[in-house]
C-alpha positions as CSV (number, residue, x, y, z in Angstrom):
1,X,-15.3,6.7,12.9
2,X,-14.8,4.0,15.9
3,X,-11.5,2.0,15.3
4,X,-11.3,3.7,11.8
5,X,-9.9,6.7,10.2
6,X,-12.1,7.5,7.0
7,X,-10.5,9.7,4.2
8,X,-12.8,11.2,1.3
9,X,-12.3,10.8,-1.8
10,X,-11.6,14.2,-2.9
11,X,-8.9,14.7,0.0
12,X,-5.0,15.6,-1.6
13,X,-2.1,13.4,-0.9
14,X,-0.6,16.7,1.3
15,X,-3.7,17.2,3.5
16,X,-3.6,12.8,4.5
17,X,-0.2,13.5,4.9
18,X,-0.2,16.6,7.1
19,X,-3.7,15.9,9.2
20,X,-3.4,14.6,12.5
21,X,-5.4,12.4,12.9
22,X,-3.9,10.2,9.7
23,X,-0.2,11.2,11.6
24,X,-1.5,10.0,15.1
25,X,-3.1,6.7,14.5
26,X,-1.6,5.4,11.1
27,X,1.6,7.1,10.4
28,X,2.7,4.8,8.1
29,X,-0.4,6.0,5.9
30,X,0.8,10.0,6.3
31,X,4.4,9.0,5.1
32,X,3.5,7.3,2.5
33,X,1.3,10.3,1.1
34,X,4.2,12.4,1.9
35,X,6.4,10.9,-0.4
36,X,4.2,10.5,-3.3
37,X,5.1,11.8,-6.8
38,X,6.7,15.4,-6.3
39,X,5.1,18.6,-4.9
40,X,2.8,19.4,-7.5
41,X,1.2,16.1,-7.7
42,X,0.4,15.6,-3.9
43,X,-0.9,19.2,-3.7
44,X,-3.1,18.3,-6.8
45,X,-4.0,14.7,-6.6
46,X,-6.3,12.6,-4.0
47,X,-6.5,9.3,-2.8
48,X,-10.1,8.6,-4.5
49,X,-8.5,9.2,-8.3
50,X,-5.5,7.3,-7.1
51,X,-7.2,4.0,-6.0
52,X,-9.8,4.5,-8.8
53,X,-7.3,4.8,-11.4
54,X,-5.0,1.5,-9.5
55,X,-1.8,1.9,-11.1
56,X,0.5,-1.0,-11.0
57,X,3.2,1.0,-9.3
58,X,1.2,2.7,-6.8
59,X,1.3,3.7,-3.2
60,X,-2.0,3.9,-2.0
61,X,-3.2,0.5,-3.1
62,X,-0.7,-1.4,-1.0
63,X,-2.0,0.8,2.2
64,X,-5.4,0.0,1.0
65,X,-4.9,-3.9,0.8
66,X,-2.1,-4.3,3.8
67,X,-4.6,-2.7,6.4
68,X,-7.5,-4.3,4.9
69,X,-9.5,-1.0,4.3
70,X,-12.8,-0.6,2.4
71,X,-13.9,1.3,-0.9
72,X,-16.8,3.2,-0.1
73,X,-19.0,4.5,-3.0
74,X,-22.4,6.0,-4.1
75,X,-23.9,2.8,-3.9
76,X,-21.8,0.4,-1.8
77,X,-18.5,-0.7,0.2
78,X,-16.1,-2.5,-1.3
79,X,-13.1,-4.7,1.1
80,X,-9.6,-3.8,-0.4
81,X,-9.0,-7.3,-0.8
82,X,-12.2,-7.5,-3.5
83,X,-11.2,-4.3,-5.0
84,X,-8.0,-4.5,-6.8
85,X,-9.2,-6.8,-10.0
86,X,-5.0,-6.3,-11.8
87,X,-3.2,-3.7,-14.0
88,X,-5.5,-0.2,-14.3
89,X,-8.7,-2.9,-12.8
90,X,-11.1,-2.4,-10.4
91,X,-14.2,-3.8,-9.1
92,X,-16.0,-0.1,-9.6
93,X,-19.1,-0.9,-12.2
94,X,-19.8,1.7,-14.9
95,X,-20.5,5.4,-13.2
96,X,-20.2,4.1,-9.7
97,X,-17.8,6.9,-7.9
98,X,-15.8,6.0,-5.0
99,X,-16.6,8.1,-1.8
100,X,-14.3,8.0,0.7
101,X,-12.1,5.1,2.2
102,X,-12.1,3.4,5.7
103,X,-8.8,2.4,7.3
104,X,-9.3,0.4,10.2
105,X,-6.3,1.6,12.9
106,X,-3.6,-1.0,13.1
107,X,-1.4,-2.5,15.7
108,X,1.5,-0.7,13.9
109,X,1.8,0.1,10.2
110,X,4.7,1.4,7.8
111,X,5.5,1.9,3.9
112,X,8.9,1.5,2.7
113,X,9.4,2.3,-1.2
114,X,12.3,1.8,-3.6
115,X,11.5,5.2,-6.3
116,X,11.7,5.1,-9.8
117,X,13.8,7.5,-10.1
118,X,12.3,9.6,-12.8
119,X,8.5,9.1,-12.0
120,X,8.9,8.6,-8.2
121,X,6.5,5.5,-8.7
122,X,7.3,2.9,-6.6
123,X,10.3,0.3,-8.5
124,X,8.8,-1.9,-5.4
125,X,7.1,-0.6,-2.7
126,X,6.2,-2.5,0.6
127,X,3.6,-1.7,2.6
128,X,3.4,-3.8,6.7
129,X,0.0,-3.7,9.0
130,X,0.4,-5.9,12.3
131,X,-3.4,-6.1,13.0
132,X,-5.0,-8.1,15.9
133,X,-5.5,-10.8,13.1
134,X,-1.9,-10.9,12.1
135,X,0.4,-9.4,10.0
136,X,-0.9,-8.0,6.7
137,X,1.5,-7.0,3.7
138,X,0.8,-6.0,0.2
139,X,3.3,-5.2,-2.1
140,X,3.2,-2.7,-5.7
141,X,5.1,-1.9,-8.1
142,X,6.6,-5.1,-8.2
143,X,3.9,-7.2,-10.3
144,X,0.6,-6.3,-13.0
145,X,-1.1,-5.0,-9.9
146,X,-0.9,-4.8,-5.9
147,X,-0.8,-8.0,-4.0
148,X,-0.2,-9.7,-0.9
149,X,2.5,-12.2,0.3
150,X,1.4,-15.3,2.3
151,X,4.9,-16.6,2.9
152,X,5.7,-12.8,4.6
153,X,2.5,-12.9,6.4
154,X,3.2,-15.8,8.0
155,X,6.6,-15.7,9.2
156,X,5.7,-11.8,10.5
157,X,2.4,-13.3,12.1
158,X,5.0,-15.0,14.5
159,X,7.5,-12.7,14.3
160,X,7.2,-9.0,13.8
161,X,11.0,-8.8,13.1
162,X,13.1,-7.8,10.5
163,X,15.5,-11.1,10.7
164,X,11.7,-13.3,10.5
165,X,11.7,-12.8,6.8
166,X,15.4,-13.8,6.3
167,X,14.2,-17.4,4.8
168,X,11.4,-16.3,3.3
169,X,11.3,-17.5,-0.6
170,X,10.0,-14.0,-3.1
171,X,8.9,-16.3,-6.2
172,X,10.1,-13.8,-9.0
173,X,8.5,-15.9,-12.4
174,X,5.3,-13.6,-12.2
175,X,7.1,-10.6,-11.4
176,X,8.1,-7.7,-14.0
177,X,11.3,-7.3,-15.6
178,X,11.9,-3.9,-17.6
179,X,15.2,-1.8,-18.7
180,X,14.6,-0.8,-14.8
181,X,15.0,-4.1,-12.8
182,X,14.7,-7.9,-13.5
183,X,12.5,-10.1,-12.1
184,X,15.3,-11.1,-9.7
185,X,15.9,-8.0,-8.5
186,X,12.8,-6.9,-8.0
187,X,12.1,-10.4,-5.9
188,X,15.3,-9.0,-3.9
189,X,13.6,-5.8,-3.3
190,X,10.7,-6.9,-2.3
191,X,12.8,-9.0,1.0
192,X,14.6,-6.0,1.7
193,X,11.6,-3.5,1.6
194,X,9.9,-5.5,3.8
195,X,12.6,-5.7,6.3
196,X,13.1,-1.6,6.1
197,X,8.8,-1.1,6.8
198,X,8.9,-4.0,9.5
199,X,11.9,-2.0,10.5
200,X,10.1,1.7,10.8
201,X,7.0,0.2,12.2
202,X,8.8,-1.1,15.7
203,X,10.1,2.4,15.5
């Protein structure tokens, strides 16, 4: 739909990661549904329960909010950045069922994740848009909820490198710390993630 590619809500992980379409103008978006959960769960699960449900440690919320894409429902649209309200929150009202999602086609665009290793959720995921407004990135797993980083933003805004987010401070107080990772490490991650998506998006 113009400069966007819209997904409905029903549509399984596989089929956004195998169309191409999703694979020829956001490929960052078709390998990060590739490499959700296992098998069974991308041939079974779709991007509308996924963003609906907003799990801490998901993947699609980090696409959603680093490529600034709307929530469209049965009654109205919804910018990602309005959306995602913290841990299992949303901005959906009582019976209001989300439709389909609109992903406006970025500059270049890639997810780098750092698996859980039993659930495949993301330990810290990293999701990088350069857009014609900047660079966008949104991070999960990592906090109560998805989020962005203005500090990464910036110094990627003038720099799409890896080596621009080298000095770049990852303030780990607010973070989560489990039997998993520290707040430390997880501040780590988040540094070298970005630096692996930056990476994959300059191809």
């Amino acid at each position: 739909d113009g400069n966007n590619i819209v997904i409905g809500a029903m549509t399984r992980h596989q089929d956004v990661a195998d169309h191409a379409d999703v694979q020829k103008y956001i490929p960052g978006l078709a390998a990060l549904a590739n490499n959700i959960g296992d098998k069974q769960v991308r041939a079974m699960g779709t991007i509308g329960g996924s963003v609906a449900n907003n799990d801490p440690a998901a993947c699609y919320p980090s696409a959603l909010l680093a490529l600034g894409a709307s929530v469209n429902t049965d009654k109205r649209s919804i910018k990602a950045d309005d959306f995602f309200l913290g841990m299992y929150a949303t901005a959906l009202q009582p019976g209001e069922i989300i439709t389909s999602v609109s992903f406006p086609i970025p500059l270049k665009a890639a997810y780098a994740k750092f698996n859980q290793a039993a659930s495949r959720y993301a330990l810290v995921g990293v999701f990088v848009a350069l857009t014609s407004n900047g660079a966008r990135v949104a991070i999960t797993g990592a906090g109560n909820g998805v989020f962005r980083h203005e500090g990464l933003e910036a110094a990627l805004s003038k720099n799409f490198t890896p080596e621009a987010v080298d000095g770049v401070k990852v303030d780990a107080t607010h973070l989560n710390a489990d039997l998993h990772a520290s707040q430390a490490y997880r501040a780590h991650l988040i540094t070298i993630q970005t630096q692996r998506a930056v990476k994959q998006a300059n191809g």
